[in-house]
C-alpha positions as CSV (number, residue, x, y, z in Angstrom):
1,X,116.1,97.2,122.5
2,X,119.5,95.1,122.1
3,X,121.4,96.6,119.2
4,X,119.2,99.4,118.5
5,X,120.5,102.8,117.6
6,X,124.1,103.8,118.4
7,X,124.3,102.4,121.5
8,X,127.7,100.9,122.4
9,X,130.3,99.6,119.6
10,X,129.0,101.5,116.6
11,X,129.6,99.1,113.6
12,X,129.8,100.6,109.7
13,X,127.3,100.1,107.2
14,X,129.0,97.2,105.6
15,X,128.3,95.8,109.0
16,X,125.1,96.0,109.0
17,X,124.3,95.4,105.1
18,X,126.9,92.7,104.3
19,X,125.2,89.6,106.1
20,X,124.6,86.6,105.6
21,X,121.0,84.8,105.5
22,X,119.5,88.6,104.7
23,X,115.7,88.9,105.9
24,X,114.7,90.9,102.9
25,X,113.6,87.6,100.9
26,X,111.9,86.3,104.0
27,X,109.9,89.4,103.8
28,X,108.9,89.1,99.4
29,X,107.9,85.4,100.5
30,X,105.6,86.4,103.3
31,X,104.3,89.4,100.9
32,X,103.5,87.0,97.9
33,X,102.4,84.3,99.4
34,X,100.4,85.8,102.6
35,X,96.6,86.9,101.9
36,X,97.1,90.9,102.9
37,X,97.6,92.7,100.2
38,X,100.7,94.4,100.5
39,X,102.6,97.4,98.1
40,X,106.4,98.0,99.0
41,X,107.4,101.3,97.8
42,X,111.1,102.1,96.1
43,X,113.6,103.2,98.6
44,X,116.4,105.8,98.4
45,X,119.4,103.5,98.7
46,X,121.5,106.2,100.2
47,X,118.8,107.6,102.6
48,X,118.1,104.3,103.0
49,X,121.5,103.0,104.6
50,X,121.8,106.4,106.7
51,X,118.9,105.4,108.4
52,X,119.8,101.7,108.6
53,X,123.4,103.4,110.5
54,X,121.5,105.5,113.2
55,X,119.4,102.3,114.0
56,X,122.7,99.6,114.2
57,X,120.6,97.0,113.4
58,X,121.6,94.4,110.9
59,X,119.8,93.7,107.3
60,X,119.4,90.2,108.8
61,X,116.5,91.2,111.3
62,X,113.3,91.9,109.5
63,X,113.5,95.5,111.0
64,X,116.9,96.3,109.3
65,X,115.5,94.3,105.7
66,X,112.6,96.6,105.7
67,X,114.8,99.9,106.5
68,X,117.7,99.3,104.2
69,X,115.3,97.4,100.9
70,X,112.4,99.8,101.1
71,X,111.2,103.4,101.0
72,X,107.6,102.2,103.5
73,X,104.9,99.2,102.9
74,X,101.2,99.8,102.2
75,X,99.1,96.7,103.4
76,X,95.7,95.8,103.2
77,X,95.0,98.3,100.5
78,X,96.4,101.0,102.5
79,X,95.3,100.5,105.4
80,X,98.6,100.3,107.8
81,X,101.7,102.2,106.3
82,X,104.9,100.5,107.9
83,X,107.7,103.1,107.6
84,X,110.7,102.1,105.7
85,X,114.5,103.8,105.3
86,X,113.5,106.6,103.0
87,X,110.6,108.8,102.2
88,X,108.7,110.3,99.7
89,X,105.0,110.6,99.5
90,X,105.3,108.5,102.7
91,X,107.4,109.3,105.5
92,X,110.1,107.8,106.3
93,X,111.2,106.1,109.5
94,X,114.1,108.8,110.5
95,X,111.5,111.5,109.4
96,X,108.4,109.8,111.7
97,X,110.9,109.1,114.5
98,X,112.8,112.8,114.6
99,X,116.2,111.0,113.7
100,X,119.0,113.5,113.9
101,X,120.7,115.0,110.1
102,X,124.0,112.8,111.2
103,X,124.4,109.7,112.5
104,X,124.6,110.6,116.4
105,X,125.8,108.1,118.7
106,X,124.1,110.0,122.2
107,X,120.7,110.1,120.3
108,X,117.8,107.6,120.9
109,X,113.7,108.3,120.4
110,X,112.3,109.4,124.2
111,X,110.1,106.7,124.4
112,X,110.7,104.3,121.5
113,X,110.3,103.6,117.7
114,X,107.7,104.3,115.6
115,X,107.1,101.4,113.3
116,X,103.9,101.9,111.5
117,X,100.5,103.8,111.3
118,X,97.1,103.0,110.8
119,X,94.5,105.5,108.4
120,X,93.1,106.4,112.0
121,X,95.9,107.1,113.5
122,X,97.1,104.2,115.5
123,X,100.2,103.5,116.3
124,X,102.6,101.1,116.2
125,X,105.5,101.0,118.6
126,X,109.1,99.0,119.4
127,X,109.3,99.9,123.1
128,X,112.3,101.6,124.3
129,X,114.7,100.3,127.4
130,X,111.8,101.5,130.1
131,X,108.9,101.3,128.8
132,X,107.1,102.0,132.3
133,X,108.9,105.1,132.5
134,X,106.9,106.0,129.3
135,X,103.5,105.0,130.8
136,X,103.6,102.1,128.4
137,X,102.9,98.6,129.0
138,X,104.8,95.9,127.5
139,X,108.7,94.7,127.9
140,X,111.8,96.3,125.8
141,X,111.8,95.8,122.5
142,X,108.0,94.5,122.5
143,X,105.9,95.9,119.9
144,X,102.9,97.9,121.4
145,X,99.9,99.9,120.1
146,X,98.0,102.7,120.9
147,X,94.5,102.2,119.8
148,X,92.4,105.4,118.7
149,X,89.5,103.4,120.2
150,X,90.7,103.1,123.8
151,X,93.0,106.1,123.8
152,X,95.6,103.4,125.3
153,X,98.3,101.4,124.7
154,X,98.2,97.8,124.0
155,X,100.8,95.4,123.8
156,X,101.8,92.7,120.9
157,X,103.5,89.4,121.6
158,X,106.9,89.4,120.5
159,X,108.7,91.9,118.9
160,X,109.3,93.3,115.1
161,X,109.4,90.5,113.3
162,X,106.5,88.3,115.0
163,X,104.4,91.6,114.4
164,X,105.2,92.2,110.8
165,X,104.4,88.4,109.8
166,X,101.3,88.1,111.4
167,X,100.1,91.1,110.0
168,X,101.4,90.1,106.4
169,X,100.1,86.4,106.9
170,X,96.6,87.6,108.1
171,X,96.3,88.9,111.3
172,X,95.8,92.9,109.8
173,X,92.0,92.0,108.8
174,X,91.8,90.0,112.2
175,X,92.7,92.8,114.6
176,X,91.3,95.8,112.7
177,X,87.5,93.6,111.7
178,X,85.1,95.6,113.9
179,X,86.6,98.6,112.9
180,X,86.0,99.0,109.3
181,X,82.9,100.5,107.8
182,X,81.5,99.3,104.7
183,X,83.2,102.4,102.1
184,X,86.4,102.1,104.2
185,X,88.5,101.4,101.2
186,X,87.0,104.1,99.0
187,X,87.9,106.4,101.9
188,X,91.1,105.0,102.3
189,X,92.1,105.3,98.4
190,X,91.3,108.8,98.0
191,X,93.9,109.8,100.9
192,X,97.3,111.1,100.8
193,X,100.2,108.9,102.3
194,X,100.4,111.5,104.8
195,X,97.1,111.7,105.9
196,X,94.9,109.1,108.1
197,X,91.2,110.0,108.9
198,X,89.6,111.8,111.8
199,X,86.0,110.5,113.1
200,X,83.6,112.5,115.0
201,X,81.8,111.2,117.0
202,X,85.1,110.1,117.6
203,X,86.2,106.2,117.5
204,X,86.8,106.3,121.6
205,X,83.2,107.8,122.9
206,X,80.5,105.3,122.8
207,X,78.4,107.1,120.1
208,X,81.0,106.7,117.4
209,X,82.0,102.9,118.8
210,X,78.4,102.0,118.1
211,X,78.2,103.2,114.9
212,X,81.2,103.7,113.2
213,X,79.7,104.4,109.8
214,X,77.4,107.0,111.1
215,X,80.2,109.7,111.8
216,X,81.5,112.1,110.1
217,X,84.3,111.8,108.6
218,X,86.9,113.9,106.8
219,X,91.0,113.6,105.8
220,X,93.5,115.4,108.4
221,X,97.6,115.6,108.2
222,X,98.8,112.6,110.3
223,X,100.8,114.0,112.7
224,X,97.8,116.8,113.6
225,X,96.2,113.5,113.9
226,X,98.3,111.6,116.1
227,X,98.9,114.5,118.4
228,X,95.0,115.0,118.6
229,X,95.1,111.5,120.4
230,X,97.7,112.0,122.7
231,X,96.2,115.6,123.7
232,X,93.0,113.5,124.4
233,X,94.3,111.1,126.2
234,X,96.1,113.1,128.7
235,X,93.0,115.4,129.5
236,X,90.9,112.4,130.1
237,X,93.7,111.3,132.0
């Protein structure tokens, strides 16, 4: 992941704020103009640029505009929550990712960077430098995803910014269509930021594949949630 985190020259946040041809803008066009609904939530300015200096990234990738101009994005009527620099009734980025206090140039995520979560827990991923060593699939810097369906991770072409356009201009209501059930959105409104939803039968075993508005279905803490997957995974190996 090339000028991710502190790693090498370690640049000041005018550096990385002061640019020219910002992506911020890019992302309000794609937001008002693309057919998933989208809600950007306030940032913390100051939390905001600490979190944009542990990255080193620039406000002129998409990545940076998203960390430094916003506090998280809700598309498709909540459906994905894509982290931004600060946090509130959202998480934020450094708190999803386990970011040190202070900037710390030695520090990096184990694996990669958590982008964005889905209501049922699926992640979204910017690979780390060795993403095999991490039993993922994929290329540095590649976007991937761990579906709650397969219990696996799945890769994206490109990385950060291909991702977060083709979700805005579309592609969200594409990848997630046989996954929704028909009071998804009710479900979805009457959850907390930091909550996602928890199936049982659940969404990997055929029983709750083949009939996904037949579980049951109930509101858990997301990170209980998350880890619930992983712990899965690993036992059915």
């Amino acid at each position: 992941m090339t000028g991710l985190f502190l790693w090498g020259n370690v640049r000041d946040i005018a550096e990385l704020t002061d640019v020219d041809d910002p992506g911020w803008p890019a992302v309000l066009e794609a937001v008002a103009a693309g057919p998933t609904e989208c809600v950007v939530l306030p940032p913390d300015p100051g939390v905001c640029r600490a979190t944009l200096s542990q990255l080193q990234v620039t406000a002129r990738s998409l990545l940076g505009a998203v960390v430094l101009n916003s506090g998280g994005m809700l598309l498709h009527h909540g459906w994905l929550r894509v982290y931004g620099g600060s946090g509130d009734s959202i998480a934020g980025l450094a708190e999803v990712n386990g970011f040190p206090s202070e900037a710390d140039p030695s520090w990096a995520p184990p694996a990669g960077l958590v982008v964005a979560h889905d209501v049922l827990g699926g992640e979204f991923a910017l690979n780390g430098m060795d993403p095999a060593r991490s039993g993922r699939p994929g290329e540095p810097g590649q976007i991937v995803y761990f579906a709650p369906d397969t219990l696996e991770w799945e890769t994206f072409d490109g990385g950060y910014s291909h991702w977060l356009m083709w979700m805005l201009g579309g592609g969200l209501a594409e990848y997630y269509s046989t996954v929704f059930w028909p009071s998804w959105q009710t479900e979805v409104a009457s959850l907390g930021l930091r909550e996602g939803i928890t199936m049982y039968p659940p969404l990997w075993s055929a029983e709750g594949a083949s009939d996904i508005a037949g579980t049951s279905r109930k509101s858990v803490p997301m990170p209980e949630l998350v880890a619930f997957h992983v712990d899965t995974a690993r036992q059915l190996g």
